[in-house]
C-alpha positions in Angstrom: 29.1 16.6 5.0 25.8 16.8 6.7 23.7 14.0 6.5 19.9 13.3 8.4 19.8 13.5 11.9 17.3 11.4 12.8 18.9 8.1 11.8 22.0 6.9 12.5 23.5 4.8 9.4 25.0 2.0 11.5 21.5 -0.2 11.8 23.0 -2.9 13.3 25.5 -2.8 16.4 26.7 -6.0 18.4 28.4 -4.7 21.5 31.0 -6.9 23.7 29.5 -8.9 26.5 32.2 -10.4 28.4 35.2 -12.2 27.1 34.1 -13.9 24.0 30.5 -13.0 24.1 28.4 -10.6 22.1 24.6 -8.9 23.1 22.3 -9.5 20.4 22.1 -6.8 17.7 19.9 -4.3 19.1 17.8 -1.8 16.7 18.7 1.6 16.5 16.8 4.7 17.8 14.7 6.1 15.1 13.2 9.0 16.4 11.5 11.5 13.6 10.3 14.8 15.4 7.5 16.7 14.7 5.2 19.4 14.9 1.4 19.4 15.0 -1.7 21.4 14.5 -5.1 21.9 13.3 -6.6 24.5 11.2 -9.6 26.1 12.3 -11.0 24.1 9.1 -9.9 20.9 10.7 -7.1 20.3 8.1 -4.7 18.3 10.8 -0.9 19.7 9.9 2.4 18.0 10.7 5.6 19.6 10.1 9.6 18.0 10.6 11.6 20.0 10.1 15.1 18.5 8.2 18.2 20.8 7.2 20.4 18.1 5.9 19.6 19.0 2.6 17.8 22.0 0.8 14.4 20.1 -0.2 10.7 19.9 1.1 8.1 17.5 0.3 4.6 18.2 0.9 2.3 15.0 1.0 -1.3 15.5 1.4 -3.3 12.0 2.5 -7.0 11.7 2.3 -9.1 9.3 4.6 -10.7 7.6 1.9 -9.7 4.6 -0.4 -11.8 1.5 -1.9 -13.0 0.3 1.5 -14.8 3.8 1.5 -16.7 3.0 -1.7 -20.6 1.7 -1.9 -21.5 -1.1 -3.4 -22.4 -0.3 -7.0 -20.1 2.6 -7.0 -16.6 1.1 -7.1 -13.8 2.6 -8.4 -14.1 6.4 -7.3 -11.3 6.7 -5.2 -8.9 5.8 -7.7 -10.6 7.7 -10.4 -10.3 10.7 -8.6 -6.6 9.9 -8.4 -6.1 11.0 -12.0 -9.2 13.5 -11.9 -6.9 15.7 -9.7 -4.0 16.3 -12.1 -6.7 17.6 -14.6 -6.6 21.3 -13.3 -8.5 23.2 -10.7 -9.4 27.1 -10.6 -6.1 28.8 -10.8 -4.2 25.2 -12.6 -4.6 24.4 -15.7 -5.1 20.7 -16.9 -1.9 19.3 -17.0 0.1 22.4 -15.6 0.5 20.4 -12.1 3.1 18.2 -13.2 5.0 21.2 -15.6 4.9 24.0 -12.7 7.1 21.3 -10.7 9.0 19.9 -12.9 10.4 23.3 -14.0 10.6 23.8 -10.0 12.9 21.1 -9.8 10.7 18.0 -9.1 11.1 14.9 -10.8 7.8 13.3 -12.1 7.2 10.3 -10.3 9.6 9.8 -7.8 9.1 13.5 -6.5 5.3 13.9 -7.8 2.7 11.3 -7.7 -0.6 10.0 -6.6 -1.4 6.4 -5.0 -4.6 4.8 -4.3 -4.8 2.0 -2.0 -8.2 0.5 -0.1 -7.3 2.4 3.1 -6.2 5.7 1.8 -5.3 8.3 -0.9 -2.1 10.1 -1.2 -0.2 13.1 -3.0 3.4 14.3 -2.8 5.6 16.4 -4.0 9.2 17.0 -3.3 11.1 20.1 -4.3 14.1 22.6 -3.7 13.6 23.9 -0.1 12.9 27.7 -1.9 9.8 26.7 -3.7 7.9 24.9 -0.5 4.8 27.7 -1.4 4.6 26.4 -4.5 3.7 22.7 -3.6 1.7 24.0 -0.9 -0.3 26.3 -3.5 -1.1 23.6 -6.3 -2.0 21.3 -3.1 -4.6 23.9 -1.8 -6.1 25.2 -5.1 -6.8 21.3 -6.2 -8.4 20.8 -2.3 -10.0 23.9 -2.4 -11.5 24.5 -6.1 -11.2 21.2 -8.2 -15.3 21.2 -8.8 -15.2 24.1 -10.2 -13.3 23.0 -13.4 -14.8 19.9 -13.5 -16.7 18.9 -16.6 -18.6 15.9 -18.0 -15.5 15.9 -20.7 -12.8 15.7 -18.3 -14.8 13.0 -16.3 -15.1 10.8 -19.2 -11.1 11.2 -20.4 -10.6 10.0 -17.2 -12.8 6.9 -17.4 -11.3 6.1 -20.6 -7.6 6.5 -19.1 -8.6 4.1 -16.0 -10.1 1.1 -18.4 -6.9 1.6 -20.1 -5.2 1.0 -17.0 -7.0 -2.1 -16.3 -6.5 -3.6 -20.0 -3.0 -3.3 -19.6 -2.1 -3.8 -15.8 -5.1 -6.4 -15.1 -6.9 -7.9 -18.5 -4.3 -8.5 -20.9 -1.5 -9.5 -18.0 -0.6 -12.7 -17.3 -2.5 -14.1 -13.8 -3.1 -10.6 -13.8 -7.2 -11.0 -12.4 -6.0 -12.8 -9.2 -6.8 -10.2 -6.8 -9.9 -9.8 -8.0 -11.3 -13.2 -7.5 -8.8 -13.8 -4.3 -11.1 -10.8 -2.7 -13.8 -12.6 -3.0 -12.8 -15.1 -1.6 -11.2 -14.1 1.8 -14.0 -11.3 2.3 -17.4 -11.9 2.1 -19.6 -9.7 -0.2 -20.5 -6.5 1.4 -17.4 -6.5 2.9 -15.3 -3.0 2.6 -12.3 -4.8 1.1 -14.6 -7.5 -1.2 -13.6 -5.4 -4.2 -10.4 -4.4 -6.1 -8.9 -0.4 -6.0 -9.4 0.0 -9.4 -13.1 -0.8 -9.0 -15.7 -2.1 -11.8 -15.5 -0.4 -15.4 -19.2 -0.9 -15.1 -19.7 1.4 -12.0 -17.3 3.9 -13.4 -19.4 3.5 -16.9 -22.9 4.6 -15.2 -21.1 7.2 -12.6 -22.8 10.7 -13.9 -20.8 13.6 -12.9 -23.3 14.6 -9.6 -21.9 11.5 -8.4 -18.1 11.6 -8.5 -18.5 15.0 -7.4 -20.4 14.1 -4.0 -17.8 12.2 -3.6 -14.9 14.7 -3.7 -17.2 16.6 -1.4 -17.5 13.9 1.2 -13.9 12.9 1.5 -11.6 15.5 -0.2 -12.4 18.2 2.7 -9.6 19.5 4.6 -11.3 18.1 7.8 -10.8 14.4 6.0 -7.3 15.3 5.5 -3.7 15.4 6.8 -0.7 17.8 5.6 2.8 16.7 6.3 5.3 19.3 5.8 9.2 17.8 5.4 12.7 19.1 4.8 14.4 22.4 4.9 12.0 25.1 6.1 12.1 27.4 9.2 8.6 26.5 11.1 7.2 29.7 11.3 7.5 31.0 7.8 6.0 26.8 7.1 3.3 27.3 9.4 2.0 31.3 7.9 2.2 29.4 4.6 -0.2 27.2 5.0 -2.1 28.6 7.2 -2.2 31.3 4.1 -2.7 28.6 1.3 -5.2 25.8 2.9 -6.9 28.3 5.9 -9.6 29.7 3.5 -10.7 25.9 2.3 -14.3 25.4 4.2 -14.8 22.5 6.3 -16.9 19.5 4.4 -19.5 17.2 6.0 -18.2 14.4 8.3 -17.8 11.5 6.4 -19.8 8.3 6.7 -19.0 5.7 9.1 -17.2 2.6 7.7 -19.5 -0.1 6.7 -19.1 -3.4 9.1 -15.6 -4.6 8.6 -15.6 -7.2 11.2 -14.4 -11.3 10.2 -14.8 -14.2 12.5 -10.8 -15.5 13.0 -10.8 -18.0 9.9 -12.2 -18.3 6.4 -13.8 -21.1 7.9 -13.6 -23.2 4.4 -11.2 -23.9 1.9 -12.6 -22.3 -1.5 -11.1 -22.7 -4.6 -11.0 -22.2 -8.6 -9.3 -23.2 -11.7 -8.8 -20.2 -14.1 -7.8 -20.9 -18.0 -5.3 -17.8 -19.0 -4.4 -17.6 -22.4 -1.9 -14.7 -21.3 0.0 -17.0 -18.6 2.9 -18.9 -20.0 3.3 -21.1 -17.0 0.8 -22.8 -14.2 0.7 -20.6 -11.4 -1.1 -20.8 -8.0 -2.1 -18.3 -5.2 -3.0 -19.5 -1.6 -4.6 -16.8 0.3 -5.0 -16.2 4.3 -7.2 -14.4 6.1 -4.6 -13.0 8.9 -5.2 -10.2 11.8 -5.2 -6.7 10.2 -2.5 -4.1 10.9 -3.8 -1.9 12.8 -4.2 -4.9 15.5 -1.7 -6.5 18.2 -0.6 -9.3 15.4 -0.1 -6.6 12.9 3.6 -6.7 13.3 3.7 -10.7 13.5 2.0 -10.5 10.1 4.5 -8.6 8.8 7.5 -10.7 10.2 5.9 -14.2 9.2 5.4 -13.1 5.3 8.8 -12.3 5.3 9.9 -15.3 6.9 8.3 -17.2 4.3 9.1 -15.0 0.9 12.4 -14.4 -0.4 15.3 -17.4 -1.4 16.2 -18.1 2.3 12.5 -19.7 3.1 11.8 -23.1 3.7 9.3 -22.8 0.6 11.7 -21.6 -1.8 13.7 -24.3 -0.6 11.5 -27.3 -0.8 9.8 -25.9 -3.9 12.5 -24.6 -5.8 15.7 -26.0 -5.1 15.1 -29.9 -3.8 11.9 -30.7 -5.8 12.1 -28.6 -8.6 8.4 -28.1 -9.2 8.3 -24.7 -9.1 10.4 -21.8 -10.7 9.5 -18.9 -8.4 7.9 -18.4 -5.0 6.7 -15.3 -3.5 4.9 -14.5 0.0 3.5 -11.3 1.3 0.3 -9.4 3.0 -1.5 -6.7 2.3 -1.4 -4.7 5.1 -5.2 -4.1 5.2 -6.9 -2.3 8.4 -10.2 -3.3 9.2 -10.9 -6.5 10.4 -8.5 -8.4 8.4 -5.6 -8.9 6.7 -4.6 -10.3 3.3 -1.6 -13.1 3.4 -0.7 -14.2 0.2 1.6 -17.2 -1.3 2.5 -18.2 -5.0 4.4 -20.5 -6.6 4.7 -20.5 -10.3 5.2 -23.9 -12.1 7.4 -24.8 -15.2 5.8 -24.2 -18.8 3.9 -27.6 -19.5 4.1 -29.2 -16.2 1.2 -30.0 -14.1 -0.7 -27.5 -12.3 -2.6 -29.8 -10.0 1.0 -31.4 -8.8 2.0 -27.7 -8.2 -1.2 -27.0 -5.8 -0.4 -30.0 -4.2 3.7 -29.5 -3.5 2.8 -26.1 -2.5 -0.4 -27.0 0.3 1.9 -29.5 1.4 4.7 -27.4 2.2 2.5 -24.5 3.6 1.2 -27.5 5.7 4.5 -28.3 7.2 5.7 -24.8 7.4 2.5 -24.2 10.6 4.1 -27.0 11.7 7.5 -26.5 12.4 9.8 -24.5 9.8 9.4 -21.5 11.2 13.2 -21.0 13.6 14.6 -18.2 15.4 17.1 -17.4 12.6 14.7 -17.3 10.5 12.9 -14.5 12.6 16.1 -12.8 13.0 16.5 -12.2 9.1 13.1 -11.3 8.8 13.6 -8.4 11.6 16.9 -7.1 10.4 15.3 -6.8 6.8 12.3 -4.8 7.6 14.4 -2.8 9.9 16.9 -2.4 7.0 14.3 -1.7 4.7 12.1 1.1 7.1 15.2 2.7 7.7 16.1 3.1 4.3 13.0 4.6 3.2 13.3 6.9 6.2 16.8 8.4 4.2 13.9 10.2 2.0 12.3 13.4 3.3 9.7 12.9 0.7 8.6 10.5 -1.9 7.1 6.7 -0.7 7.6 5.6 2.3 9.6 9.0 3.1 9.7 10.6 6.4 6.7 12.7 5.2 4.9 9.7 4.1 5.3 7.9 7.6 3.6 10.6 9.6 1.0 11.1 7.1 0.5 7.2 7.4 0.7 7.2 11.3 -2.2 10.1 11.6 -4.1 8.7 9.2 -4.6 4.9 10.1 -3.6 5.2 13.8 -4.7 9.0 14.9 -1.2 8.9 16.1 2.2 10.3 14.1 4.4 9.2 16.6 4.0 5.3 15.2 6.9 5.4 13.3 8.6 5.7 16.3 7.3 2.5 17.3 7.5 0.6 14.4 10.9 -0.7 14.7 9.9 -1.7 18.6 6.9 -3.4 17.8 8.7 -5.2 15.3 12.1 -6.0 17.6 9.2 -7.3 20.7 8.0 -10.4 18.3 8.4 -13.4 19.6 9.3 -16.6 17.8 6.3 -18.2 19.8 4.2 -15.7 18.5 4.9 -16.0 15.1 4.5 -20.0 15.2 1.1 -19.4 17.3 -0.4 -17.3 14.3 1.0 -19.8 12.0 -0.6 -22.6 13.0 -3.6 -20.6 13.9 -4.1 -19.0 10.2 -1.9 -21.4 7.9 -4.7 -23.7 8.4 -6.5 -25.9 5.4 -10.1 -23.8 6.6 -8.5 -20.6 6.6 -7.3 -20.3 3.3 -8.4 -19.8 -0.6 -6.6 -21.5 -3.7 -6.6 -20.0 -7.2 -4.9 -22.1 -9.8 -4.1 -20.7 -13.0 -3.8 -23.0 -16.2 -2.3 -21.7 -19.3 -5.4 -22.1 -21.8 -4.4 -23.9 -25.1 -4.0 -21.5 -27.9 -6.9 -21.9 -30.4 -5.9 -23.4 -34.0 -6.4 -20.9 -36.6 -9.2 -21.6 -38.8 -8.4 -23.9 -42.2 -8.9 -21.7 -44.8 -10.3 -23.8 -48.1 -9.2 -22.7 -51.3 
């Protein structure tokens, strides 16, 4: 049996040291090779090559996402998400998804599109023997996606996204936090003040010239990075592309990024009640504003939400299992880019008790925890579980989080494929000192925004006289 080479399976590996001593687990090597180019069209191309098994993924990311977006036209990015599984020149509308699946891919796991405020992604993953395939629906959706592009299509796709929102944002329970914590943590103007899926209202009054400026601005090959994964002999992987994406011209450089910079700290402690008729339980968020992850602290970020989340943490702990206030607890960040990060905690209450004693159990906890909860265990779990987890994902050749997914990730947000070579390092190298320093330093009562959620009282049905 064959299996990947570029990760052992053995993640963790304590060594003797001396009679009745052990070194400290150490993480593995994870080295994933690749190959690079760029078209003459500037498409940037990375190919690893994989023979452990006969599949390819191809994932394409773009350089845009909601950060990208102007003020008063919000939600394109993830609009265009669904826009480009409704045919191009030589694809019909809807054929995408049926040429791969009768290739072998599986809708979702293997095909799929994500939009997140730093980026916008597609993948495929298919039998090794239809690689040209992927590539082709990839390039003719690049390449020619205007050209079927009609007022009708535009609006289906309006009405699918407001569907999306009624059912993932307006009619869930708590399910408009984001929304306001945003505005909280980032001031208006700010490239990450507004959700990914945008305002229906903006979407309402986009007219077709618009949405398709917008393809032209960002979905150019010269905004763009190709990973190419799996079984494939490089030189027949490299002729294909070059023969599917070389003819695409280059598009206009994009616009700078508007100012993302934030001073250190909120610098107040904002705050608001919100009635939910869809919530069956009080429920608070507590949001941070915490270094972003393309900076030094990134990977301290990382570490102290999951130091924090799960049933091992001092908040579950005190929340949970001593005080029973609270039936859940939850901690984690966004990951944003520019200027900031996004670290978030909630605790969900018991139907009928007290949201206000809830705020206050939680604040005090998250008080103590800057203080001193934070121990060396602690950081030890938290590093073997993200190395567990990145690993893991790395099993994939395609797919999220997949080895394809990684470089594509590494290019785009650090100019740089090789980061997931460095991720387990960067991770391994934080300090427990560290992690208590940005603690105390962002866990603080002016650096953080409070949302409580109050289950509104169901409205008696009118008496009916007869």
């Amino acid at each position: 049996m064959r299996r990947s080479p570029f990760v052992p399976l053995l993640l963790l590996a304590a060594l003797p040291a001396g009679a009745g001593a052990q070194a400290a687990p150490r993480a593995p090597d994870v080295r994933i090779s690749y190959v690079e180019e760029t078209l003459p069209n500037g498409l940037k191309v990375l190919y690893h090559a994989d023979h452990s098994t006969p599949v390819a993924a191809v994932d394409v990311w773009y350089n845009v996402g909601s950060k990208h977006e102007q003020p008063g036209k919000t939600g394109f990015a993830h609009l265009f998400e669904h826009v480009m599984f409704k045919g191009s020149r030589d694809v019909a509308d809807g054929q995408h998804y049926v040429l791969l699946e009768s290739a072998g891919g599986r809708a979702g796991a293997d095909i799929n599109g994500t939009t997140f405020f730093d980026r916008t992604n597609y993948f495929e993953q298919v039998p090794s023997n239809m690689l040209d395939l992927a590539l082709w629906l990839e390039a003719d959706r690049m390449g020619t996606l205007l050209e079927t592009l009609t007022t009708e299509k535009l609006d289906n796709q309006r009405e699918v996204v407001k569907n999306e929102r009624r059912s993932s944002v307006d009619n869930q329970p708590y399910g408009v936090w984001q929304e306001h914590m945003l505005t909280k943590v980032f001031p208006a103007g700010h490239p990450y003040f507004h959700t990914v899926i945008g305002s229906m209202d903006d979407l309402g009054a986009a007219s077709l010239d618009d949405v398709k400026q917008f393809f032209r601005t960002y979905y150019a090959p010269n905004n763009a990075v190709l990973v190419v994964s799996g079984d494939f002999e490089l030189p027949a992987a490299k002729q294909m592309v070059r023969n599917r994406f070389g003819w695409i011209p280059r598009g206009p450089a994009p616009p700078p990024l508007r100012d993302a910079s934030l001073p250190a700290r909120i610098g107040s402690s904002p705050r608001e009640v919100i009635e939910d008729a869809a919530a069956p339980a009080p429920r608070v968020y507590v949001g941070y504003r915490v270094p972003g992850a393309r900076g030094a602290a990134g990977p301290a970020v990382n570490l102290l939400a999951t130091m924090l989340d799960g049933k091992t943490s001092p908040l579950f702990d005190a929340l949970v299992r001593r005080q029973g206030i609270a039936t859940a607890v939850s901690v984690g960040n966004f990951g944003l880019l520019d200027g900031g990060d996004l670290l978030i905690v909630n605790a969900t209450g018991k139907a009928g008790a007290s949201a206000d004693s809830l705020e206050r159990a939680l604040l005090g906890e998250l008080d103590r925890v800057a203080a001193a909860a934070l121990t060396q265990p602690a950081l030890d779990r938290a590093k073997a579980q993200a190395r567990m987890q990145f690993v893991d994902a790395l099993q994939r050749t395609g797919g999220f989080g997949g080895v394809a997914d990684q470089l594509a990730e590494g290019w785009t947000y650090y100019r740089d494929p090789s980061h997931v070579n460095r991720v387990l390092p960067e991770s391994d190298a934080v300090t427990l000192a560290q992690v208590r320093t940005l603690a105390a330093e962002r866990l603080a009562p002016d650096n953080r925004a409070v949302l409580v959620f109050v289950p509104k009282p169901a409205t008696p049905a009118p008496q009916v006289t007869r």
